[in-house]
C-alpha positions, 0 to 999 in steps of 0.5 A: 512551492506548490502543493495540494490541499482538499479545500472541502471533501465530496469529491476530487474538484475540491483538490485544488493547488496552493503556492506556499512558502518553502519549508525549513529544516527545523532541529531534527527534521529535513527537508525532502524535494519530492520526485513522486507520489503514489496513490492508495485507496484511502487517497479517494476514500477520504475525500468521498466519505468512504473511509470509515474514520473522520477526517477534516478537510484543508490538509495536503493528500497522500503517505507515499512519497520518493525524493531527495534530501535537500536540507538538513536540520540540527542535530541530524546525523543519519541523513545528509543532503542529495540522500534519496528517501522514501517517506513511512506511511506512519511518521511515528511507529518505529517498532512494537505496538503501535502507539495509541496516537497511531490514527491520529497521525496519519497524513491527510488526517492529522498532519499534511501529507507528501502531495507538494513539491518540498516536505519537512519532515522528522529524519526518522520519518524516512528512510533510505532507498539504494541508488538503483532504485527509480522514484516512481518505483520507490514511492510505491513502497511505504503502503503497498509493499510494506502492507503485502510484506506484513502480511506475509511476515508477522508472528508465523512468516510465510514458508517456501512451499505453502500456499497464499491466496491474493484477491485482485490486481490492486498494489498490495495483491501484486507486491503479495504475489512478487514477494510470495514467490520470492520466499518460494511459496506456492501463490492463487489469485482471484481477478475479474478478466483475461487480461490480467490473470495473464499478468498474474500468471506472468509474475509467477502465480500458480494458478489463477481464479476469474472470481466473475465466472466462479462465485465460489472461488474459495472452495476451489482455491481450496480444492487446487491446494488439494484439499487441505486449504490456503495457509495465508490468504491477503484479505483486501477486499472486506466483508464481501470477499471475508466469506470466500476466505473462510472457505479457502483458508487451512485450518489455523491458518492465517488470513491477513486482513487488509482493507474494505475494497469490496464496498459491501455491506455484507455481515461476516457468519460467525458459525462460519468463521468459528467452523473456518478455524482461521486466525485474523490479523489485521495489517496496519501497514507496518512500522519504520522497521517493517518498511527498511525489510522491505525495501530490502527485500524489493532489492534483494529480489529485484522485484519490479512495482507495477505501475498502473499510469504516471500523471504530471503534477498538474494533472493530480485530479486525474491521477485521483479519478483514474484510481477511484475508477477501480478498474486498473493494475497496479499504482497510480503515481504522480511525479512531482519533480521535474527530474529527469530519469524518474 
């Protein structure tokens, strides 16, 4: 089989092909063919020294995969072959706390991850997808939407008609704006252009904030829920957007605290936060029980993923470059099988 491997980090050209054996099934495991492979921002992270953690080179990229069981271990009874599945973007949390080798396990980090043509893997590590659900929108699922999902669920799940704040067009803010609307809340998004606050406003956002045009588009989130505040806000971008966030947020509110795309090296104001009331959570993308609400949840309302760009298999470099780029809507995938009606 082929698959990728990031022979040394600095940068994408270090992603370079491998023809390997094909994996077998050992006790327990399958083994899935891969149909396709979405992108998240760790993908890029990881390789250019972004990423606050260490990692090591040689490992295959990628967490988020859709494909077809074509091999069944020992002992495996809730999966048989021609079952189509999507991989958990932790292997080993099934439900609870996460376990403390939770970090350590991560693909790309610990362990290979779904960039080749055939994975082996734990028959716990996957879970079942419905028959109407294509591989380029199911493989979007393990991160983003699970992340977005956890965000608005948790201890105090969102209610129909309060307010959720997104920041951007990245793929946890727009599966957080699809299943907000979905459970009937009221939904503000931030973006950078025209363009995509028409998108936004299209997939059901009730009111959109150009964050270029309006520094302080966290008293204005504000203002818009006439006062009172946002009562969850999808923190994605970190420390530069974090203080926007307090002034949006409701007192006692939440705000779900995902991710570091704003680059900044900006320091958080504890008065500020301390004044703000807010409660921070952070979203580790979620556990295996998390991801099956999910996917049930996609289906159910029949929520649609959107993809920025589809890239063949040979041409994963440039899947990379296109996200790391930053100016995109939506996933990156890659299809890796020659199947047809992906």
């Amino acid at each position: 089989m082929r698959c990728y491997r990031f022979d040394a980090f600095g940068g994408f050209d270090h992603l370079n092909v491998h023809e390997e054996p094909d994996p077998q099934a050992r006790p327990g495991e399958v083994v899935v063919r891969v149909d396709a492979v979405s992108l998240n921002f760790r993908d890029v992270a990881i390789p250019t020294g972004r990423h606050p953690a260490p990692h090591d080179p040689g490992l295959v990229p990628t967490s988020d995969a859709a494909g077809e069981v074509v091999e069944v271990g020992e002992g495996v009874t809730a999966l048989a072959i021609g079952d189509r599945v999507i991989s958990a973007f932790h292997p080993r949390w099934f439900g609870g706390r996460p376990p403390a080798t939770l970090a350590a396990e991560q693909y790309g980090r610990g362990r290979d991850g779904w960039l080749a043509e055939f994975k082996a893997v734990g028959s716990e590590s996957v879970v079942k997808i419905p028959a109407h659900l294509p591989a380029v929108d199911a493989c979007t699922l393990p991160c983003a939407a699970t992340t977005a999902w956890t965000c608005l669920g948790g201890p105090d799940p969102v209610r129909p008609g309060q307010w959720v704040l997104t920041l951007g067009t990245g793929g946890v803010s727009l599966f957080a704006v699809q299943l907000a609307k979905a459970a009937g809340a009221r939904v503000i998004s931030t973006t950078s252009s025209e363009k995509k606050a028409e998108l936004l406003s299209g997939m059901g956002a009730d009111a959109v904030i150009n964050y270029l045009e309006d520094p302080d588009w966290g008293l204005t989130a504000r203002r818009l829920t006439g006062g009172a505040g946002v009562d969850r806000i999808v923190e994605v971008g970190g420390p530069g957007t974090m203080s926007q966030s307090m002034a949006a947020i409701a007192p006692d509110a939440e705000i779900a605290l995902v991710g570091f795309l704003d680059g900044s090296k900006s320091s958080i104001d504890f008065g500020e936060l301390f004044r703000s009331s807010a409660h921070i959570r952070q979203v580790r993308v979620g556990d295996r029980q998390r991801l099956q609400e999910t996917v049930a949840a996609v289906s159910a309302g029949s929520i649609k993923p959107v993809i920025d760009s589809l890239f063949p298999f040979g041409e994963a470099v440039d899947a990379f470059r296109r996200l790391d780029s930053g100016d995109l809507t939506g996933k990156v995938v890659i299809s890796v099988s020659n199947k047809k009606g992906l």
